[in-house]
Backbone bond lengths (Angstrom), bond angles and torsions (degrees), N, CA, C in turn:
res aa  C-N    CA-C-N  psi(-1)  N-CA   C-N-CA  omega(-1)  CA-C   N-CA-C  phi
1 X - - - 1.445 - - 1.526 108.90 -
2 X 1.208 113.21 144.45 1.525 107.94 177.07 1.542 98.46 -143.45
3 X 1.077 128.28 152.43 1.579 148.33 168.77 1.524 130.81 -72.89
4 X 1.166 158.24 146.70 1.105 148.73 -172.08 1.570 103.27 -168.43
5 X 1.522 107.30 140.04 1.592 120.64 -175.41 1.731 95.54 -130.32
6 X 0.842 112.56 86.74 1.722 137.66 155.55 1.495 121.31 -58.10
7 X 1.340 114.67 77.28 1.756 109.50 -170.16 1.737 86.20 -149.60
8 X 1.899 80.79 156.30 1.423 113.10 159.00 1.312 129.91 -33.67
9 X 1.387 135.53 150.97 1.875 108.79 113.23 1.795 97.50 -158.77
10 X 1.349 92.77 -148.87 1.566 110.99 -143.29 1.461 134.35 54.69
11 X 1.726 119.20 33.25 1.020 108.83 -150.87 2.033 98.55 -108.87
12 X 1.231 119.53 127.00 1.226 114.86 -164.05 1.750 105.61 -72.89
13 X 1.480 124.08 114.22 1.284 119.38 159.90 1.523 139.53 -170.66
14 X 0.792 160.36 161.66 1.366 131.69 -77.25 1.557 93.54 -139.11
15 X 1.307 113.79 161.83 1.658 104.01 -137.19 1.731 92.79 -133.37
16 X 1.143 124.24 13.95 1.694 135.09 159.32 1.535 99.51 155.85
17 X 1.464 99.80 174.84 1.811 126.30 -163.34 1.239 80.45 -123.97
18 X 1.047 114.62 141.08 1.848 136.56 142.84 1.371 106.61 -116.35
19 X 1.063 112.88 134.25 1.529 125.80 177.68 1.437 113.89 -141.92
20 X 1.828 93.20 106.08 1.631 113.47 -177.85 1.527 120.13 -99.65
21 X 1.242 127.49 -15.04 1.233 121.15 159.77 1.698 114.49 -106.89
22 X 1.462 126.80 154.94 1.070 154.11 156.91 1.767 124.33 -120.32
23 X 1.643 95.47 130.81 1.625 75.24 179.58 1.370 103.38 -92.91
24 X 1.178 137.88 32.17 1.356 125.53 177.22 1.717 93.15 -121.02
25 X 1.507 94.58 120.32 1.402 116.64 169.49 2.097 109.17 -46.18
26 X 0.980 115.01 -36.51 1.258 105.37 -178.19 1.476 118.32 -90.13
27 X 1.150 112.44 5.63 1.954 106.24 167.51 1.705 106.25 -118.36
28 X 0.972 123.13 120.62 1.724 125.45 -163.02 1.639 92.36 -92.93
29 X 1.413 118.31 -66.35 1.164 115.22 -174.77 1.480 108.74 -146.50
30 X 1.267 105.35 152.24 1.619 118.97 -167.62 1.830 101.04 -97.41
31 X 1.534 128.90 113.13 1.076 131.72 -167.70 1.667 107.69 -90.81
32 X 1.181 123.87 66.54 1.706 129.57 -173.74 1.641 122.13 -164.49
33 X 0.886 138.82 129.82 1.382 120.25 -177.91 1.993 104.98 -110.68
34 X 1.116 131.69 125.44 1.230 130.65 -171.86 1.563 119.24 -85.71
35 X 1.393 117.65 82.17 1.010 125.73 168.96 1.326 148.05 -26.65
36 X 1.454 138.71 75.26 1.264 115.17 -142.64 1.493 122.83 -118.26
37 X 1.799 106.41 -2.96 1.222 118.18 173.18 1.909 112.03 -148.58
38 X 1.113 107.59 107.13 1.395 103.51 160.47 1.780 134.56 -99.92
39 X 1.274 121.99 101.48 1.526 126.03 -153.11 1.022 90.96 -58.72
40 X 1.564 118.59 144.18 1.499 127.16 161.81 1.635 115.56 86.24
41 X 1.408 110.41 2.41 1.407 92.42 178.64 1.797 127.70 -96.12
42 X 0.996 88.06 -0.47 1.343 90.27 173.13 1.852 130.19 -95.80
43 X 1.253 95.97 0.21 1.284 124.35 170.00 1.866 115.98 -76.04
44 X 1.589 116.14 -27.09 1.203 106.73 -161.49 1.499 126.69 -54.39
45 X 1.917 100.73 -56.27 1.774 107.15 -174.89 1.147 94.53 -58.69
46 X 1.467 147.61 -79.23 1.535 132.95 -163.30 1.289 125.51 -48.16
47 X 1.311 123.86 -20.56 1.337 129.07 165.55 1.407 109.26 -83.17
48 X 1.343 139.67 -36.69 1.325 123.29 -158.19 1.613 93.12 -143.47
49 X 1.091 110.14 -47.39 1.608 108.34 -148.43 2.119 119.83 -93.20
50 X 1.288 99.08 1.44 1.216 132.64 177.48 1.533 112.85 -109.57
51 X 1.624 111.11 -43.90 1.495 106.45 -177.12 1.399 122.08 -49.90
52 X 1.386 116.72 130.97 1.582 110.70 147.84 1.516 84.49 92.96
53 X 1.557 129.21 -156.76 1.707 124.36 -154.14 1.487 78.29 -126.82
54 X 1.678 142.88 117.38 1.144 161.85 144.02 1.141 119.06 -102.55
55 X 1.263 128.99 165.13 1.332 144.02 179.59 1.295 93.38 -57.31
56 X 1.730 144.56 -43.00 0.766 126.04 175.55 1.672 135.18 -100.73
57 X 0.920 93.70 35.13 1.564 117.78 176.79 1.707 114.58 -158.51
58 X 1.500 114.80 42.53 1.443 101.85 -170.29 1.199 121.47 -46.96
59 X 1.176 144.60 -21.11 1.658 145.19 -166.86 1.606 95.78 -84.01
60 X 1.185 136.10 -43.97 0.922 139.11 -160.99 1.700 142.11 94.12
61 X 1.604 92.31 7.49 1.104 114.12 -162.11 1.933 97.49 -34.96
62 X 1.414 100.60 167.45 1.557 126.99 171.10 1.743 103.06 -68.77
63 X 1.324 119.28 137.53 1.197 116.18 -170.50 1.652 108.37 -128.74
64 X 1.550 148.33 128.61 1.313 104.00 -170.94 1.856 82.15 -150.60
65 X 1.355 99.65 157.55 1.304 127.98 -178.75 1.683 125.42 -71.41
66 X 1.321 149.17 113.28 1.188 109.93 -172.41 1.776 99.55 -147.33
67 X 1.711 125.81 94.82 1.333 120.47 -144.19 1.701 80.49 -105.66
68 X 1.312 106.21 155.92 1.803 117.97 166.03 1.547 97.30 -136.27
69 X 1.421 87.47 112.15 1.333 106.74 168.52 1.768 102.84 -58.15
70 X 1.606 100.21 152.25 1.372 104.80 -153.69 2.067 80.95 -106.89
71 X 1.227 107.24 149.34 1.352 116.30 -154.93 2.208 91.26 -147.87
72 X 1.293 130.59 84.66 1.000 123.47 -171.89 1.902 115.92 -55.84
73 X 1.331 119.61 166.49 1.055 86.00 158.83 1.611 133.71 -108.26
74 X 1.435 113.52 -174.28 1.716 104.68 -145.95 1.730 92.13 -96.76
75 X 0.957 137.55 4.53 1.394 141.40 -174.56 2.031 124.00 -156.09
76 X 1.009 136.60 153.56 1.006 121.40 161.61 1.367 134.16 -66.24
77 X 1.467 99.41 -3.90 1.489 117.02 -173.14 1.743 111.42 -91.71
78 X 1.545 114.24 14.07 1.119 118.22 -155.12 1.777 91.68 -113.46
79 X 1.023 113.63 -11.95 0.990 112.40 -158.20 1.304 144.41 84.73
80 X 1.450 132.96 -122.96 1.362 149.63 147.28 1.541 107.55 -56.89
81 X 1.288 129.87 -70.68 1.211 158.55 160.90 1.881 120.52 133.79
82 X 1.093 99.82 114.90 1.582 110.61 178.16 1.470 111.44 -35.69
83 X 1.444 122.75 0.29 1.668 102.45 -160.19 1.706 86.34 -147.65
84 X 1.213 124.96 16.40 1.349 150.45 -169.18 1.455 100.50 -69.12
85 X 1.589 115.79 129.19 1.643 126.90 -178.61 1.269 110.29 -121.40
86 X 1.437 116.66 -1.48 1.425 120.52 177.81 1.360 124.11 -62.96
87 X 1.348 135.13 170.19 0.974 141.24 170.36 1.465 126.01 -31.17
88 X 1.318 109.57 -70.61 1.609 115.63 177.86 1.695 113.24 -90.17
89 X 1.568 107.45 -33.43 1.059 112.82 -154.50 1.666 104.50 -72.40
90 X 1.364 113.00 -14.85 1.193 112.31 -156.84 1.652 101.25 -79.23
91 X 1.239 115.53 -25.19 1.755 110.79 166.38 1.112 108.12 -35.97
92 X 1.562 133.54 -29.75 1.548 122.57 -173.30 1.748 109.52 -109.94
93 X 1.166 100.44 36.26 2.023 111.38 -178.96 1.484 97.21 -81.82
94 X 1.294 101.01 125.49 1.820 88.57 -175.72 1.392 93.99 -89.40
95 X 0.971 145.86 13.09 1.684 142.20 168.15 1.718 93.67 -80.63
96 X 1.678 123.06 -51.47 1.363 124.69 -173.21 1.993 95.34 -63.43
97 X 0.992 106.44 -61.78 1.325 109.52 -169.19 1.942 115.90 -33.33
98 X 1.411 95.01 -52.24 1.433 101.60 173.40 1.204 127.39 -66.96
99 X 1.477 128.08 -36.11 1.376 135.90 170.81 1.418 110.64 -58.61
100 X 1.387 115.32 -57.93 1.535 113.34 173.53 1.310 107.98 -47.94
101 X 1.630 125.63 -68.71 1.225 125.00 173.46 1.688 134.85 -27.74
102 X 1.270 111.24 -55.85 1.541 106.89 136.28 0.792 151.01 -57.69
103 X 1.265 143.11 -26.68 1.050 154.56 141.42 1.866 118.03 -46.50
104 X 1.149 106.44 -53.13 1.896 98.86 164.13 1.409 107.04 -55.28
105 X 1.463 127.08 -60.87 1.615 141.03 164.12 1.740 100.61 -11.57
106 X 1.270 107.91 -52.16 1.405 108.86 -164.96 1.301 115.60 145.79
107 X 1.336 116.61 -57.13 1.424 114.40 -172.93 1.474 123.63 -28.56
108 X 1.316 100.11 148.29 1.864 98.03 169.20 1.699 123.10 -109.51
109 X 1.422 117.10 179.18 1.443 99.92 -149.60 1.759 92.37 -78.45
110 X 0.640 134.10 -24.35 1.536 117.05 138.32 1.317 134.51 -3.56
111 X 1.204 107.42 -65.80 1.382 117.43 -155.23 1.613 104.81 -93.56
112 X 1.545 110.33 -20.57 1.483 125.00 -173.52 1.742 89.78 -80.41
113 X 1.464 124.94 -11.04 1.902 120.61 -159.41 1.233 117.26 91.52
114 X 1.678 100.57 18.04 1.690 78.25 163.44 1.600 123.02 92.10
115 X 1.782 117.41 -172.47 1.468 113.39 167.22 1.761 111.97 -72.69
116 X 1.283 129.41 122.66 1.258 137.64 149.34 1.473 126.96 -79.67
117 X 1.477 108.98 91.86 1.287 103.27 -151.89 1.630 110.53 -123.39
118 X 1.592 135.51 84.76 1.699 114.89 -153.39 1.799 103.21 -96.38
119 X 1.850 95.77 -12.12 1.932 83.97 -158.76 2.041 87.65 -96.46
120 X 1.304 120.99 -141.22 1.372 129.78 -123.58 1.514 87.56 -143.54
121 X 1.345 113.02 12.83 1.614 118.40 -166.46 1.948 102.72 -69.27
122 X 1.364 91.58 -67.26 1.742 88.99 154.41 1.656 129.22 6.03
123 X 1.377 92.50 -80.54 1.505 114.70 -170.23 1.154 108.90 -94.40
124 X 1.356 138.43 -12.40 1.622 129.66 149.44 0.999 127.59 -61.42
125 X 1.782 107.45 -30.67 1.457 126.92 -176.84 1.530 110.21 -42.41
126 X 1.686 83.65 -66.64 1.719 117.78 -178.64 1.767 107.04 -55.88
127 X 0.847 123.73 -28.01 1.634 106.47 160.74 1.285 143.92 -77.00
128 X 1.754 110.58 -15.93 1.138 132.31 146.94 1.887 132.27 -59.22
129 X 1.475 79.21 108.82 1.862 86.62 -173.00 1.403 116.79 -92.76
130 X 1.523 118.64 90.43 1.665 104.08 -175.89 1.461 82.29 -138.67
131 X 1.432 109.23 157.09 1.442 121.36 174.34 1.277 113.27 -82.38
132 X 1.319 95.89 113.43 1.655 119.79 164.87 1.792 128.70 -77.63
């Protein structure tokens, strides 16, 4: 068995709402900020917290990295976009498409190249101190 974290990045977006006016006289201010993107978090267990035989991976399975840079597309005529790191869109990344595809085929993360790794997930990993 081996593991795989299949995600986006570079994708520009926006990192909470503050909301200072209301038109209803009876709510003054809303005490919460709505969080809607944190860079890098979906990178952690395959980068750090899965590797190697941990509490959370006792077997030790193989763990491997695999980021697609997010590439918008250049027209409306493109559709979704083939090179797409976004949220939904990225089901149609033909970089995602092929890895999965090999990978059902058989291949191992080996054979797909391994960790694909372009952002800083790595080294964020590594600053995080929790027992593994």
């Amino acid at each position: 068995m081996e593991i795989y974290c299949l995600y986006g990045i570079g994708i520009p977006t926006e990192r909470s709402y503050v909301y200072k006016q209301s038109p209803s006289s009876r709510c003054k201010s809303i005490p919460f900020r709505i969080d809607t993107s944190v860079n890098g978090d979906r990178g952690f267990m395959c980068a750090k917290g899965w590797r190697g035989r941990t509490r959370f991976n006792p077997s030790g399975a193989s763990t491997y990295v695999r980021e697609y840079r997010h590439k918008p597309p250049a027209s409306l005529l493109e559709g979704r976009g083939a090179e797409s790191g976004a949220h939904v869109d990225i089901m149609g990344n033909v970089g995602l498409i092929e890895d999965v595809m090999r990978v059902a085929a058989g291949a191992t993360g080996l054979g797909i190249g391994g960790d694909r790794v372009h952002s800083d997930i790595v080294r964020m990993s590594d600053r995080i101190n929790i027992r593994l």
